[in-house]
N, C-alpha and C positions, 0 to 999 in steps of 0.2 A: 504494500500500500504506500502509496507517497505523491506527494504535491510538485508540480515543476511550474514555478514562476518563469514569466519572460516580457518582453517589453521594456526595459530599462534602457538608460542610456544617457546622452551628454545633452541635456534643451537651456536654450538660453532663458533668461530669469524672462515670463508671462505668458514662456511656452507652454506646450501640453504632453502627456502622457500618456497612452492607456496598460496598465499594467493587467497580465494575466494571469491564472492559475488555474493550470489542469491538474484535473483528478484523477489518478487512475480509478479502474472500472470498481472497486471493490469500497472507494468511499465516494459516501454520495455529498453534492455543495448544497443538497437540499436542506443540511444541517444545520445550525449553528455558525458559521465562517467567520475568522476575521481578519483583515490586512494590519500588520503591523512594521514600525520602523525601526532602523538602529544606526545612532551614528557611533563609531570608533567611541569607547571611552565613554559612551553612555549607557543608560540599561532602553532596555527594548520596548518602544509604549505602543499602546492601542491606540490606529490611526480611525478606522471603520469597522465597523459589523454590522452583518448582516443575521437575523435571526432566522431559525428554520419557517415562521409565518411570515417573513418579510421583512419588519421593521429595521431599522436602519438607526446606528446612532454614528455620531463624526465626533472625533477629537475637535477640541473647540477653535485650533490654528487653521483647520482646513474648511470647516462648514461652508457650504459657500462655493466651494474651487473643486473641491470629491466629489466621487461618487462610486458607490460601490454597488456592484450589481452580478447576476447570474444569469446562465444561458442552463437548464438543464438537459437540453439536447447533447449540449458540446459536453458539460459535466464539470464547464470550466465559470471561474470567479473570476471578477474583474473590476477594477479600480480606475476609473476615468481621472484624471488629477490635470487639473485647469491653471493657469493663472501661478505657475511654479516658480516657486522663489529660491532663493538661495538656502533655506535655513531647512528647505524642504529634502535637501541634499541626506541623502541613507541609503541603505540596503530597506529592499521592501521583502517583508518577507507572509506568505499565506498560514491561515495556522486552524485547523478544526482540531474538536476532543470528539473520538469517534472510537467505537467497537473495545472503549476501553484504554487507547493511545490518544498519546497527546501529540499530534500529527504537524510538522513544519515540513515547510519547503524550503531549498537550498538560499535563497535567497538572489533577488536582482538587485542592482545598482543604480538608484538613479544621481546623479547630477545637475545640477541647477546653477548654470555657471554665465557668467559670456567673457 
């Protein structure tokens, strides 16, 4: 079972993102989901979640710029990120508690640079 994020990368500051996370076939995003960040030398915080009925909360620096969302066709999570600033710069990383594991993905990279 495991999560592969991808989408990351180098956008200049009020660019945009869309970050992704597939699931493999044995966890489903219909769960619980949530995207979180980490920069170097910080601890790792909760950016969005998404609830298995829907509801949606945003860390309070992004509300506004996020958006976090599912396709359950694809089986994949997804993080629209608008209006990226500098401070927004981390490893994004997907993360469900599922079948008893506490489930991360390797983590992407993104950059908010010019």
């Amino acid at each position: 079972e495991h999560l592969v994020e991808s989408g990351g990368g180098l956008v200049q500051p009020g660019g945009s993102l869309r970050l992704s996370c597939a699931a493999s076939r044995r966890i489903s995003i219909m769960h619980d989901m949530g995207w979180y960040r980490q920069v170097l030398g910080k601890e790792r915080e909760l950016v969005a979640r998404i609830t298995a009925g829907g509801s949606t909360t945003y860390e309070e620096s992004v509300k506004g710029r996020f958006t976090i969302s599912r396709d359950r066709a694809r089986n994949t999570l997804y993080l629209q990120m608008n209006s990226l600033q500098p401070e927004d710069t981390a490893v994004y990383y997907c993360r469900t508690v599922q079948m008893g594991h506490d489930l991360w993905g390797q983590g992407t990279q993104v950059t908010v640079s010019s």
